[in-house]
MDAnalysis code that builds the backbone (N, CA, C; Angstrom):
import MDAnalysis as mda
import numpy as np

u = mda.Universe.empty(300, n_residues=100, atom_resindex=np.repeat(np.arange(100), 3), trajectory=True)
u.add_TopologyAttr("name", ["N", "CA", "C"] * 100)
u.add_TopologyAttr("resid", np.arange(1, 101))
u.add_TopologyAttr("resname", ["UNK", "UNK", "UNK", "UNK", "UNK", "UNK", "UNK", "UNK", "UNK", "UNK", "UNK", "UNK", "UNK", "UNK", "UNK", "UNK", "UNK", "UNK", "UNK", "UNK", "UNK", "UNK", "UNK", "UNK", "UNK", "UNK", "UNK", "UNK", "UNK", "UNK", "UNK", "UNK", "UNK", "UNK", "UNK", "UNK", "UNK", "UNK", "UNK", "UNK", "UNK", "UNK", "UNK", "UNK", "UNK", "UNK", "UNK", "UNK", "UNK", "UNK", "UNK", "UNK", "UNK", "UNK", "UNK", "UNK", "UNK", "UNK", "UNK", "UNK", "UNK", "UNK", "UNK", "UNK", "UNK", "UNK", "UNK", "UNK", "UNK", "UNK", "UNK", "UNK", "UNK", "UNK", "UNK", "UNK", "UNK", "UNK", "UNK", "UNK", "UNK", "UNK", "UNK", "UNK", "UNK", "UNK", "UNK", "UNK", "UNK", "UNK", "UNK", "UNK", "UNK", "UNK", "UNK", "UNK", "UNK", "UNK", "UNK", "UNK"])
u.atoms.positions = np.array([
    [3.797, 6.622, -16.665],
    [4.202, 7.028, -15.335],
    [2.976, 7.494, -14.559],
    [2.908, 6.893, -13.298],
    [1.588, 7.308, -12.309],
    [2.280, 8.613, -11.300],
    [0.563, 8.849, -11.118],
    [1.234, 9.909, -9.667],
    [0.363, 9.318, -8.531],
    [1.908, 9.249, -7.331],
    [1.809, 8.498, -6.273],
    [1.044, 10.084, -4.985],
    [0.301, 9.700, -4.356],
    [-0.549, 10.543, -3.468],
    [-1.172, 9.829, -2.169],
    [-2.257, 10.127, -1.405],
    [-3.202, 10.215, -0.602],
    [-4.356, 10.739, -0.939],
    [-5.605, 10.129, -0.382],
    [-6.844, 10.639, -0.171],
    [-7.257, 10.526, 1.141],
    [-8.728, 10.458, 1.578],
    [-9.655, 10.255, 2.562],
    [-11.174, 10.011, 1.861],
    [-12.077, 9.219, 2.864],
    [-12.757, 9.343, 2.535],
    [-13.992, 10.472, 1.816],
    [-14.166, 10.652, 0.741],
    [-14.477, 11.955, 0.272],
    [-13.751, 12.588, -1.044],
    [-12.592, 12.104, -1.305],
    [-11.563, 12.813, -2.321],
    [-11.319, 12.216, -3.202],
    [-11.175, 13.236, -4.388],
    [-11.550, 12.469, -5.936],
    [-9.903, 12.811, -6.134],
    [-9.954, 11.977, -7.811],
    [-8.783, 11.631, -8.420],
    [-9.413, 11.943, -10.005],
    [-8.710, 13.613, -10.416],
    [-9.477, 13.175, -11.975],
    [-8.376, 13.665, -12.692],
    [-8.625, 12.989, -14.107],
    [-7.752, 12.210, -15.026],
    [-8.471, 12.799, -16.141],
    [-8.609, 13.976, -17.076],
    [-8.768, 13.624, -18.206],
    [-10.359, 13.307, -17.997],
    [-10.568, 11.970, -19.012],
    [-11.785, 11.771, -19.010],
    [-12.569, 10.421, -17.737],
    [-11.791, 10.296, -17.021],
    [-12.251, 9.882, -15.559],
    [-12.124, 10.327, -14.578],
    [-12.990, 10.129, -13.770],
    [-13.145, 10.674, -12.330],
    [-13.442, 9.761, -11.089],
    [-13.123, 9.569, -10.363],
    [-12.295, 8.637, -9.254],
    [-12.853, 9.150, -7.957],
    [-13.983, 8.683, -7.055],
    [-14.308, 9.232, -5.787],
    [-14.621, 8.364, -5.030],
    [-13.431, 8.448, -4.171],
    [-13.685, 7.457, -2.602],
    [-14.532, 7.427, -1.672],
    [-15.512, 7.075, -1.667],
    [-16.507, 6.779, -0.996],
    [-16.748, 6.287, 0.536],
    [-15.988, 5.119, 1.012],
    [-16.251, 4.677, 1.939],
    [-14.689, 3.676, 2.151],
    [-14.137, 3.029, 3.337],
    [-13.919, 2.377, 3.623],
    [-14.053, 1.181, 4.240],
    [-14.038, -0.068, 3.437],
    [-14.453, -1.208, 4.540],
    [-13.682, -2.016, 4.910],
    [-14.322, -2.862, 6.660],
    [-13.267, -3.275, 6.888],
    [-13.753, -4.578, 7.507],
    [-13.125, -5.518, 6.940],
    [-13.838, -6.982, 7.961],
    [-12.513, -7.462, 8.381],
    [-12.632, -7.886, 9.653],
    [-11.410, -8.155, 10.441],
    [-10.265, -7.080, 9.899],
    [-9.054, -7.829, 9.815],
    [-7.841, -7.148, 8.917],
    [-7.867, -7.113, 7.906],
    [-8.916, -7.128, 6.939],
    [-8.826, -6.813, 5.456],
    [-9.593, -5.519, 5.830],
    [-9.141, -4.840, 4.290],
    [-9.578, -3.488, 4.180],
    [-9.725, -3.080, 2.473],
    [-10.882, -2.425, 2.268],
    [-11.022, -2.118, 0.902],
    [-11.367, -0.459, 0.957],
    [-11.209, -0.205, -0.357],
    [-12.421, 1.108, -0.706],
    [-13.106, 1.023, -1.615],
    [-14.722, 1.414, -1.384],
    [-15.441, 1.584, -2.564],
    [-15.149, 2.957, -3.232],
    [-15.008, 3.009, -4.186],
    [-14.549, 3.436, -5.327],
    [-15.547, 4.152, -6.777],
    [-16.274, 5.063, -6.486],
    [-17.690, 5.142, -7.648],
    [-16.742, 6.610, -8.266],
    [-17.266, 6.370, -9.576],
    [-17.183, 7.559, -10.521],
    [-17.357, 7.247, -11.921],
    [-16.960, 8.224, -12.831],
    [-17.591, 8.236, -14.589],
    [-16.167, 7.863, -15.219],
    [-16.246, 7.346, -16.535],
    [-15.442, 7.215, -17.178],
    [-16.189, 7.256, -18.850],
    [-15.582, 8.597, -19.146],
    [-16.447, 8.551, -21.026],
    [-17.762, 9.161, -20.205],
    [-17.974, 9.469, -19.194],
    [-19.454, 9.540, -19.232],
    [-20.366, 8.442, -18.376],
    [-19.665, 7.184, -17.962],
    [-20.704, 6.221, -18.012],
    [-19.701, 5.836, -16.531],
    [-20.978, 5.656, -15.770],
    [-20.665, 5.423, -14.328],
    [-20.345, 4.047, -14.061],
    [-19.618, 3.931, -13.153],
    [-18.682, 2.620, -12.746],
    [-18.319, 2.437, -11.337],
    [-18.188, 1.535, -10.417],
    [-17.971, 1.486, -9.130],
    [-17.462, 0.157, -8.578],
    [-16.308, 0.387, -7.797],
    [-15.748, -0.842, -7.914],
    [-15.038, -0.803, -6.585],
    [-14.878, -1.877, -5.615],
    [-14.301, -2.467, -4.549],
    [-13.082, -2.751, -4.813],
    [-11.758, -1.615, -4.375],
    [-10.814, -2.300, -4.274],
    [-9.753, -2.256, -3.111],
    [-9.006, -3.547, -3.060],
    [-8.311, -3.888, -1.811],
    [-7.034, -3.340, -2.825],
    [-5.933, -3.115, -0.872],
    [-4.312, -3.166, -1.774],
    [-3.745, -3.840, -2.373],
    [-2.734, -2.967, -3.037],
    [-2.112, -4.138, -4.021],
    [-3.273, -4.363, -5.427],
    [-4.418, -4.459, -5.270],
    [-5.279, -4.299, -6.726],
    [-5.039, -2.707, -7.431],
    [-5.371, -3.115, -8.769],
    [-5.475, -1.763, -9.998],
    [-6.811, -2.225, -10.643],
    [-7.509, -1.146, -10.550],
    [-8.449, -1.017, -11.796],
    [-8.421, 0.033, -12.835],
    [-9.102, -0.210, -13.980],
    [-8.761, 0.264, -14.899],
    [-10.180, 0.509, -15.877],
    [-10.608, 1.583, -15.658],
    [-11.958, 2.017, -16.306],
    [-11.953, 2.175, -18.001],
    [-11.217, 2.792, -18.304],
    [-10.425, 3.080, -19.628],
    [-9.244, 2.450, -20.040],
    [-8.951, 2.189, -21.108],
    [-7.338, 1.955, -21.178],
    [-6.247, 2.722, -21.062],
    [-5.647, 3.120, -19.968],
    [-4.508, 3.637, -19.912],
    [-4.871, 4.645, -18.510],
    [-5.928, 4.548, -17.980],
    [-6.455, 5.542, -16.986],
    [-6.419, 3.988, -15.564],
    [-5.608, 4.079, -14.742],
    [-6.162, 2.731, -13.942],
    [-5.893, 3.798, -12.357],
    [-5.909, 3.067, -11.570],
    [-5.464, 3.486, -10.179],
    [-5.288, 2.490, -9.394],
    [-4.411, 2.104, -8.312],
    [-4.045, 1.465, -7.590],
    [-3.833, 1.564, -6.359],
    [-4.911, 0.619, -5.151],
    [-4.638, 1.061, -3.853],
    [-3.418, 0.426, -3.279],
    [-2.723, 1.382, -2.640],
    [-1.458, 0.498, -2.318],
    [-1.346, 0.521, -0.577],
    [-2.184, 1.129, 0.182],
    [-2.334, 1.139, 1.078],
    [-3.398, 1.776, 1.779],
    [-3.904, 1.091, 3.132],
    [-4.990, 1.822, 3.997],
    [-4.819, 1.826, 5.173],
    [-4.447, 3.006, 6.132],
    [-4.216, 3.207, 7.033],
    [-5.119, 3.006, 8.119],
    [-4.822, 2.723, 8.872],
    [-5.708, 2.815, 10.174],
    [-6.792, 4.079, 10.581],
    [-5.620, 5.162, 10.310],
    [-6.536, 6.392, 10.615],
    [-7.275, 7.092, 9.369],
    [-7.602, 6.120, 8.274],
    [-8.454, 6.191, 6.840],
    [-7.687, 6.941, 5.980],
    [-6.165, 6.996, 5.697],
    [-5.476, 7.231, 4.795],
    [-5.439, 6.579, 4.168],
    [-5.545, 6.868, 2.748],
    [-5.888, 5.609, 1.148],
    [-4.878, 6.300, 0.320],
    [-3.773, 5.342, 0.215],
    [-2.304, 5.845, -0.517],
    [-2.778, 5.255, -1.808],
    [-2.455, 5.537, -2.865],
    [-2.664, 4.975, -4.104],
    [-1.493, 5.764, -5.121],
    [-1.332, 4.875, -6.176],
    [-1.118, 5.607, -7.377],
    [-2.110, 5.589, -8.413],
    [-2.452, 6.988, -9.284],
    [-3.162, 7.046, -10.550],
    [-2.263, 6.965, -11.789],
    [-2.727, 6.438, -12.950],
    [-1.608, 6.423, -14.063],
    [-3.416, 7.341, -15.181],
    [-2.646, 8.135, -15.655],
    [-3.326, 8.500, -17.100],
    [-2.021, 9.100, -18.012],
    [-2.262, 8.632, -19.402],
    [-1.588, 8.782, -20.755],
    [-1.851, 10.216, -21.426],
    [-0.510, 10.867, -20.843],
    [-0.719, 12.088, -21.221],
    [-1.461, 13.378, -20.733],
    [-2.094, 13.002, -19.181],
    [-3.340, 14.184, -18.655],
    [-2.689, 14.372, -17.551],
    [-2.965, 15.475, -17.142],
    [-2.510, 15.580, -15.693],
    [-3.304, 15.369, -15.043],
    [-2.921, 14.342, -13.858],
    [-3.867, 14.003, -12.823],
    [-3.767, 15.347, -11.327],
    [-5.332, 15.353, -11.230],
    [-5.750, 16.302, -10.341],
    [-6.029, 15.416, -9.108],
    [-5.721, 15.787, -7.653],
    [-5.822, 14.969, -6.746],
    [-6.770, 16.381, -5.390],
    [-8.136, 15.703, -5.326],
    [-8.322, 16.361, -4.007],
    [-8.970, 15.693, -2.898],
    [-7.581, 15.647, -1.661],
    [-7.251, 14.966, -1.004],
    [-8.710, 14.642, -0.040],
    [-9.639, 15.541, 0.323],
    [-10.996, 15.003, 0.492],
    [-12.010, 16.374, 0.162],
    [-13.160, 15.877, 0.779],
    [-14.523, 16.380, 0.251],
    [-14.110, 18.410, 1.322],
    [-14.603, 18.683, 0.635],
    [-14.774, 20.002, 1.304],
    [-15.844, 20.453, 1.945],
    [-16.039, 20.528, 3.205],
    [-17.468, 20.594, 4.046],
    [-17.962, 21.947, 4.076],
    [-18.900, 22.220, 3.492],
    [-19.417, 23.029, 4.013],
    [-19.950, 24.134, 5.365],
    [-19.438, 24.734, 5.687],
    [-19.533, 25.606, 6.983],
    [-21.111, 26.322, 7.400],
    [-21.423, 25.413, 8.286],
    [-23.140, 26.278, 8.378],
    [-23.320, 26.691, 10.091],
    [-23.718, 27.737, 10.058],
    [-23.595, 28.937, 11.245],
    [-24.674, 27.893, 12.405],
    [-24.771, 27.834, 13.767],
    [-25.440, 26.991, 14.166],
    [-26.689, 27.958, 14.938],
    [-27.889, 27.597, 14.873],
    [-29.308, 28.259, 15.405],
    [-29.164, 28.392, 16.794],
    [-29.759, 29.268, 17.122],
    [-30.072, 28.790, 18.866],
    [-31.353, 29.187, 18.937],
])
């Protein structure tokens, strides 16, 4: 059983012994992908995927984009065997005071 969510560009998906960080969105005409970089076991991996695709770093750890919104919402489901999947929905910016 997967857990169905959202990200943005910026927000990881971790599983146990993978970790899942959305990087970027691309877009040529009406197709749309996300690059996709993170570790699995340790050993880094990065992969382009459109909706409707699953990848699968490990056996039993995959994720699936099932949609990309216009306004850079990336719906997916994660499946891991037995871990609870942690979802954070994007990057957390840092707050810096501005000079004058």
């Amino acid at each position: 059983m997967g857990k169905r969510s959202y990200l943005k560009v910026g927000g990881i998906i971790k599983a146990g012994p993978v970790l899942f960080n959305a990087i970027a969105i691309k877009r040529i005409g009406t197709a749309s992908e996300v690059e996709v970089i993170g570790t699995a076991d340790g050993q880094p991996f990065g992969y382009m995927i459109q909706p409707g695709q699953r990848v699968e770093p490990l056996p039993g750890y995959a994720l699936r984009i099932d949609r990309i919104t216009e306004n850079g919402r990336i719906e997916f489901e994660a499946f891991a065997p037995f871990e609870h999947i942690h979802v954070q929905t994007k990057q957390k910016q840092a707050r810096t005071a501005g000079v004058q």
